[in-house]
N, C-alpha and C positions, 0 to 999 in steps of 0.2 A: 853510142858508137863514135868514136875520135875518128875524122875525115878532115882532110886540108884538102885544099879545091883552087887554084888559081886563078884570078878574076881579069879582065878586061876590058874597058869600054862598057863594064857595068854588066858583061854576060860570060857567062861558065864556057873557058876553053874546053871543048871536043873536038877532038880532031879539025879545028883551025888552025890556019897561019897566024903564028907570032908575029904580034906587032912591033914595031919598030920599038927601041929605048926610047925611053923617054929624057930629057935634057934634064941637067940639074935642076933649073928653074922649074921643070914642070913632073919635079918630085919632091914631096914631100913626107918626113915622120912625126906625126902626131902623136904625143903620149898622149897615155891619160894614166894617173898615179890613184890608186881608191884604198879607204879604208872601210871598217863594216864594225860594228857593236861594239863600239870602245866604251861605254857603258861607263863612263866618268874615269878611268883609268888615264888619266892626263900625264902625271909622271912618276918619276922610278920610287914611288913610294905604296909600300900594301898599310893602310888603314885598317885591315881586319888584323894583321897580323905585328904590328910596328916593327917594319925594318924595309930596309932598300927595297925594290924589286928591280933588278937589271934586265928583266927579259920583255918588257912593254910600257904601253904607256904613248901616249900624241907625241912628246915632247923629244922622243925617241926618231919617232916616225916623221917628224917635222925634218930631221938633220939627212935622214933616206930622200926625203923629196927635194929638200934644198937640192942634195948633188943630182939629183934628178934634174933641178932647174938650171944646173951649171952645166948638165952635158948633153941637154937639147937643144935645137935647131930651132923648134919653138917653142914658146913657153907651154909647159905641159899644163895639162886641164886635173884640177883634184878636186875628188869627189868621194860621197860618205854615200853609204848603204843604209845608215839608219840603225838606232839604237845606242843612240849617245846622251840621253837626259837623266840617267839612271842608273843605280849598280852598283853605288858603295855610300859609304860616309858625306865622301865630297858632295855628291850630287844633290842625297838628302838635306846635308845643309843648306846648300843654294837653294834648294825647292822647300823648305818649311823654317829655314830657320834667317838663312843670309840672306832676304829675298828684294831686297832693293837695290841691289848691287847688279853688274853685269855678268851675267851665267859664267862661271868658270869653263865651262864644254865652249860654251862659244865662244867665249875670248881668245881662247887656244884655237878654238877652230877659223875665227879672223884673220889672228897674228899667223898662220900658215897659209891665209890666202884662197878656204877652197873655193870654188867655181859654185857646186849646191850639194846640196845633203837630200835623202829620201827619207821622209816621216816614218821611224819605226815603231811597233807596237807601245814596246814602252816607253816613248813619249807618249802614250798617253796615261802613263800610272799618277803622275800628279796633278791630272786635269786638265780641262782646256785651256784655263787661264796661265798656267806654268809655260805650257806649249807657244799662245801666244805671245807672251813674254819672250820668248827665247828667240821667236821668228823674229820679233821686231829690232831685238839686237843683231841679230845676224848679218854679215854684210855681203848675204848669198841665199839661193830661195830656198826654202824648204820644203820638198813638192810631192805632191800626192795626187795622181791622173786620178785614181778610182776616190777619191773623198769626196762625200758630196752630201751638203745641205739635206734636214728631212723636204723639203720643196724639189729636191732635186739642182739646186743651183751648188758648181764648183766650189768647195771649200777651201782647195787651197790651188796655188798652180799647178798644172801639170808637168809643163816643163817649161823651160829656158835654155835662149840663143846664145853664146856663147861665140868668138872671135877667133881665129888662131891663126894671123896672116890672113891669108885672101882665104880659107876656112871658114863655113859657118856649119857651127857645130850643134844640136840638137842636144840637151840633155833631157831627159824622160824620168820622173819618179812615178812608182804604184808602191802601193803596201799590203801588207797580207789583210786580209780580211777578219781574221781570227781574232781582232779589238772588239769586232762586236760581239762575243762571247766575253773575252778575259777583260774587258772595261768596258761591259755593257753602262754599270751607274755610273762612268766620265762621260760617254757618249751620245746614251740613252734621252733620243731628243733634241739633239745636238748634229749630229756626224753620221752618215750612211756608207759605210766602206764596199763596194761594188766588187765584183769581180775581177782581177786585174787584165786579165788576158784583153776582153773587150777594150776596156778603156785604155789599155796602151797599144791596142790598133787605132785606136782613135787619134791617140794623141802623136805615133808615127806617120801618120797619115797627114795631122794637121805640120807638124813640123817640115814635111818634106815639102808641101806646098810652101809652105814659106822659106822654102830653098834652101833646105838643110842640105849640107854636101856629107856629112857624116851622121850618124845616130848613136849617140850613146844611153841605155837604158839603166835606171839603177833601181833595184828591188828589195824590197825588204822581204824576200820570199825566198825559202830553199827551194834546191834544184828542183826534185820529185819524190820526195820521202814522201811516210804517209802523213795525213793532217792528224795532229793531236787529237782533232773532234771529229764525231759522227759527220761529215756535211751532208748525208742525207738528211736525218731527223731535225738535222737545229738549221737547214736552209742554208746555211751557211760556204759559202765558197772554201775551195783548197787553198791552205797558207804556204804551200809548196809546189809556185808553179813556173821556177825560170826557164827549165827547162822546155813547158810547155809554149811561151813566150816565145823563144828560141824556135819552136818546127811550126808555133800556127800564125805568127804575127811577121811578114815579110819587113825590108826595110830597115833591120835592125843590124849595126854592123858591130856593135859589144854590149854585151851585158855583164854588168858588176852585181852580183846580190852579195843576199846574207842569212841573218836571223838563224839559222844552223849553228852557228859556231864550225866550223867545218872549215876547208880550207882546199881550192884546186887553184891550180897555177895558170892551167892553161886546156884550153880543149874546145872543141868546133860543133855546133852543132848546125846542120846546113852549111849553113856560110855565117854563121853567129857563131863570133868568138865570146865563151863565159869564163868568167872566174871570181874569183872569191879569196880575198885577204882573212888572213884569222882574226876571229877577236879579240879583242882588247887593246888594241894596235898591236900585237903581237907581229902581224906583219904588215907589209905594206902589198899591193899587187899594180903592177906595172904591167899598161899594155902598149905596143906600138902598131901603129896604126898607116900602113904604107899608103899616101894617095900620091894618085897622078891624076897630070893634064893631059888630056886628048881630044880631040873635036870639040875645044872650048868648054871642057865640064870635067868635074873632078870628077875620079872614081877612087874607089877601095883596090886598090892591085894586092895586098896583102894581110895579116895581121899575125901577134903573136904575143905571147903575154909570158910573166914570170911573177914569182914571190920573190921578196928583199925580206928578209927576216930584221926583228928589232935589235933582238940582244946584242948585249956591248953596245950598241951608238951610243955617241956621243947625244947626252939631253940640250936639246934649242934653249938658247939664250931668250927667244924670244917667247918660247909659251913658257921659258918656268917665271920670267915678269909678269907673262898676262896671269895667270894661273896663280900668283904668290898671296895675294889678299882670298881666295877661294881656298888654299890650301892650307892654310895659318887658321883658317875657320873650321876646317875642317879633323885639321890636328888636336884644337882643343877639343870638342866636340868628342871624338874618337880616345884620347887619354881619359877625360872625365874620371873619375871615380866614383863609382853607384853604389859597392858593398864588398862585402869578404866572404871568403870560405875556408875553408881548416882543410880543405881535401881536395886533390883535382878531379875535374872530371873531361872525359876522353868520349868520342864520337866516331874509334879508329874503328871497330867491330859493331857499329849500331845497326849494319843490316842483316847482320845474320844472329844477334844478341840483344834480348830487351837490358836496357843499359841510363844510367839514371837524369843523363842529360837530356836524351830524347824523352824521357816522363816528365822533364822538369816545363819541355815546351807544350807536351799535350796535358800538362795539370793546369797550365796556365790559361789554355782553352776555353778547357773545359767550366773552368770555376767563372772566367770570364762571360760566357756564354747560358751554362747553366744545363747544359748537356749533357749527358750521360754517358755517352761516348765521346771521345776526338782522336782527329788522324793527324797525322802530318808524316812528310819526306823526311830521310836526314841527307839534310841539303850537301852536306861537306863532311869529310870522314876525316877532311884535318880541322875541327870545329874542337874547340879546347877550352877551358879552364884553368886552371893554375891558382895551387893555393895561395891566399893571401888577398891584396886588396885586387879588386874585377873593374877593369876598366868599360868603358860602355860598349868600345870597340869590340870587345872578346863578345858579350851580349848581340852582337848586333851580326856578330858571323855568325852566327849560328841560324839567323834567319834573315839571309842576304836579298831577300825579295820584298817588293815593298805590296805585297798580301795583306787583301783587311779579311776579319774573320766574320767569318757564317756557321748558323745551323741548320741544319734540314731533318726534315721527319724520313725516317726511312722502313724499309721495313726486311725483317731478317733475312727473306728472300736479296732482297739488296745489299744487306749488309754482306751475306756470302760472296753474290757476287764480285764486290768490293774487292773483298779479302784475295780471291781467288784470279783476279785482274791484277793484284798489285805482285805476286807469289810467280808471276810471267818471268820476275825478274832473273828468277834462278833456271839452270839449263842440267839438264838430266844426261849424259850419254850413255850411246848402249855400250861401252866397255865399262859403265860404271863410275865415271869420274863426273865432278860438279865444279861449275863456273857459274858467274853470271851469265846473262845473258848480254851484249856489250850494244846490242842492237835498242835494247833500252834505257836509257838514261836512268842512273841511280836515282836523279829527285823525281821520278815515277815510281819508287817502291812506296809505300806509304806503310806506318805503322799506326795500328787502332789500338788505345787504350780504351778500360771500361767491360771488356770480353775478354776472357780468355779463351786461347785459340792455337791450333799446331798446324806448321806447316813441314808436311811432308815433301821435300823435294825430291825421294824418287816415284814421285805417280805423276799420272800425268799433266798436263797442263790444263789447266778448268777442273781440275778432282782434286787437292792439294789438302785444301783445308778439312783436314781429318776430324779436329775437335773444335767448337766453336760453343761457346757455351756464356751465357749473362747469370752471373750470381746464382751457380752453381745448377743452372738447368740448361738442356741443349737449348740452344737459338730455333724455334718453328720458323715457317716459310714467312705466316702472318703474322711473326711477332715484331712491334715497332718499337724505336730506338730515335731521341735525338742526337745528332751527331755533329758534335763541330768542328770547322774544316776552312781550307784557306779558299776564297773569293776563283779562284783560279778552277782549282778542283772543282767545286759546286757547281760549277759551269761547264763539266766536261771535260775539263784539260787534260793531257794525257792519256787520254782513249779512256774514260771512265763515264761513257755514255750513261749507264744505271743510275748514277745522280741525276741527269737532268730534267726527271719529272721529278725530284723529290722537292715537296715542297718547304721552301726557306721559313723558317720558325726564330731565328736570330741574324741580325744585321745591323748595327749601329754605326759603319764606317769604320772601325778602330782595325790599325794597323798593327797586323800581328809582333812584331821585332818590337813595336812601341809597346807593347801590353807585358812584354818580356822585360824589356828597361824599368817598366815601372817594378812590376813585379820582385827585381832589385833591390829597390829602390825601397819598396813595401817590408822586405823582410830582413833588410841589414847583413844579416849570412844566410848565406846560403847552405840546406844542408840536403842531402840528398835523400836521407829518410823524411822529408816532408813532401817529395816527390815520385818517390820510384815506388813504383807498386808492377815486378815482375807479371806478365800476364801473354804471352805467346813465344815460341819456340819453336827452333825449325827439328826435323831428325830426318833423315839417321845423324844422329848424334855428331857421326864420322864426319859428314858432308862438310860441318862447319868451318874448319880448318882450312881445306879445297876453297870453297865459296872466300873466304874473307883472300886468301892469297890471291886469286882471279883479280879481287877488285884492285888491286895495287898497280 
């Protein structure tokens, strides 16, 4: 529920006498400028796709904050949400290939000046050692209240004091919890991610004693969606809890989250103002921040926030210098030449169509693995091919996550299940019409090779999978299957709790996108009869048409 509340002297006008104005001297606006999951999108270039991209990118979001710093009072405070080590070409380079050099994320994020950054999940897909690497370059903390030592000892800060005129400002990170499922073997032994809500009462608690005049919180956690994972069964805390932050943890006068991808401008909960920039620097979020002096102590008299959108800025001079040796590596790297094909192949109809690109990623799996089955998302419906020669780029969008693969023993009982979880995706109405469902994310469909199988989208939800059958016989309750799958999934992601007792039968660390590069690389052309092997289908026939238009 959206409520504004007027503040004074640190307590909620009700029918009190207004206090006097206060003097210029003893008003002030404090920005604070944030960004959230820019996921290595530094500047106006797409890597998966080779051409411009004008709509995001840091170097963008650098030239929003500069005029921000030109039409403040005081220097404004910026800050990252988390989820910047990761998420394309560039990154990867810096993280396995360019790695003696200074983090390109970070150089960008210097040469802008922020204040701190909050540890997102995927900092931790390359380890702890990439992570601390990246902190030690930084010339700002990288903070995590809930991370902590298996002894229980702080792993990283929690928060930091911060300047702004006679202002002493608090900054606060926590992160979602949910690493210790999706990078249990980075962490496993290493890093205990706690509950965030506790540990950032903790840590606004210790800040105010040490005379914090404001509080600013940054979360790697959606508002209140639900968690990808069971947290009953795997113990696990909700990775979606700003909003809960916001009504139980007093003392807090803005919070910036993320990890959503989602996007609010502005909105109050209590007397916590939240918001949320989109990702990729797609935007920027700008809050101001009204204090006054009164009986010798600051207070909050106001707050309010807005979105500054990227597109068209003008790109900083200063992050495309820092960013130029990260991006020239990342260029080569991404043109590369791996191999050829006589024919395109297309990923625009792969969820409502078995379709030869999507066999081409689960034959890759599969043979890698030695499984019987494999599943996979189709991560991106604009995922392409082009006859001719295949750059490593084109290879590499097609599996933009940096996922290692696994197999687990399952059994048919599970495998239905499976199927029957993933099939959520599609929406039934009673006039008869078919959409997605838009409440779930398309890289939550998964498609299984190895079985053939129908999916009915007009029954209902949990009853879909009408035919499901292994080498020409129905699938029983108790018949078992190995099946391989990306590191993420096995572990629950996406509400696919029925994996998590299956037990792992395959794991060697190998990165899926990297098994796909080779695999290129192994067969010179590529053709699509040495991967497609049709094997499930939705009906009514009709639906098809409906379903793919929805997704556009």
């Amino acid at each position: 529920m959206r409520v504004r509340t007027l503040f004074a002297c640190g307590m909620v006008l009700v029918g009190c006498r207004a206090a006097p104005p206060a003097s210029p001297a003893d008003s002030l606006d404090l920005v604070v400028a944030a960004t959230t999951d820019v996921h290595g999108h530094l500047r106006g270039w797409d890597y998966y796709a080779e051409r411009p991209d004008t709509m995001r990118g840091l170097a963008r979001a650098a030239t929003i904050v500069d005029s921000v710093r030109r039409s403040a009072s005081l220097p404004p405070i910026l800050v990252d949400a988390g989820d910047m080590l990761e998420g394309n070409p560039l990154t990867f380079v810096a993280a396995r290939i360019d790695t003696m050099q200074l983090h390109p994320v970070i150089a960008a994020m210097n040469a802008m000046h922020y204040d701190a950054a909050v540890i997102g999940n995927h900092e931790f897909n390359y380890g702890m050692g990439l992570l601390e690497r990246a902190s030690g370059q930084a010339d700002f903390p990288l903070l995590a209240a809930n991370a902590f030592t298996p002894a229980g000892a702080p792993r990283f800060r929690g928060w930091t004091m911060v300047r702004r005129g006679p202002l002493r400002v608090a900054l606060i990170g926590a992160t979602t919890p949910g690493s210790m499922l999706w990078d249990r073997d980075n962490l496993a032994g290493r890093l205990v991610i706690r509950d965030i809500v506790p540990s950032v009462r903790t840590a606004v608690e210790g800040a105010r004693t040490a005379g914090a005049d404001v509080v600013v919180v940054l979360l790697h956690s959606g508002l209140d969606e639900p968690s990808s994972y069971d947290t009953v069964s795997t113990h696990v805390p909700s990775e979606n809890v700003a909003a809960r932050v916001a009504r139980e943890v007093p003392g807090i006068d803005l919070i910036v989250y993320g990890h959503s991808h989602a996007q609010m401008a502005d909105t109050l909960i209590g007397s916590t103002l939240l918001m949320q920039p989109k990702n990729w620097a797609t935007s920027v979020a700008v809050a101001h921040i009204d204090v006054v002096r009164r009986d010798g102590r600051w207070a909050v008299a106001g707050k309010r926030s807005a979105i500054i959108t990227s597109v068209h800025h003008r790109e900083s001079r200063a992050v495309l210098s820092a960013t130029e040796r990260g991006h020239r590596a990342a260029m080569r790297y991404a043109n590369t030449p791996i191999g050829t094909t006589t024919v395109a192949w297309r990923a625009d109809s792969a969820r409502v169509v078995d379709t030869p690109l999507i066999d081409f990623i689960l034959e890759v799996e599969r043979r890698a693995s030695g499984a019987q089955l494999a599943s996979t998302a189709a991560f991106s419906l604009d995922a392409s091919i082009a006859a001719g020669p295949i750059p490593l780029a084109r290879i590499a969008a097609l599996y933009p996550y940096d996922n290692t693969l696994r197999a687990v023993r399952i059994s048919g009982r599970q495998l239905r299940e499976y199927l029957e979880w993933s099939a959520r995706y599609f929406r039934a109405a009673p006039d008869g019409s078919y959409a997605v469902d838009r409440a779930i994310p398309g890289y939550n469909f998964d498609v299984v090779s190895g079985v053939d199988y129908t999916i009915d989208v007009s029954r209902p939800v949990g009853a879909r999978i009408t035919k499901l059958q292994y080498q020409g016989r129905d699938v029983a309750p108790a018949d078992t299957f190995t099946m391989a799958l990306n590191n993420y999934r096995q572990s629950g992601g996406g509400g696919y709790a029925m994996l998590r007792s299956a037990p792992v039968v395959y794991d060697r660390q190998q990165e899926i996108r990297q098994l796909l590069i080779d695999e290129v690389r192994r067969a010179g052309t590529l053709r699509p009869t040495d991967y497609f092997h049709p094997n499930w289908r939705i009906e009514p026939a009709a639906a098809i048409g409906p379903l793919l238009h929805s997704m556009r």
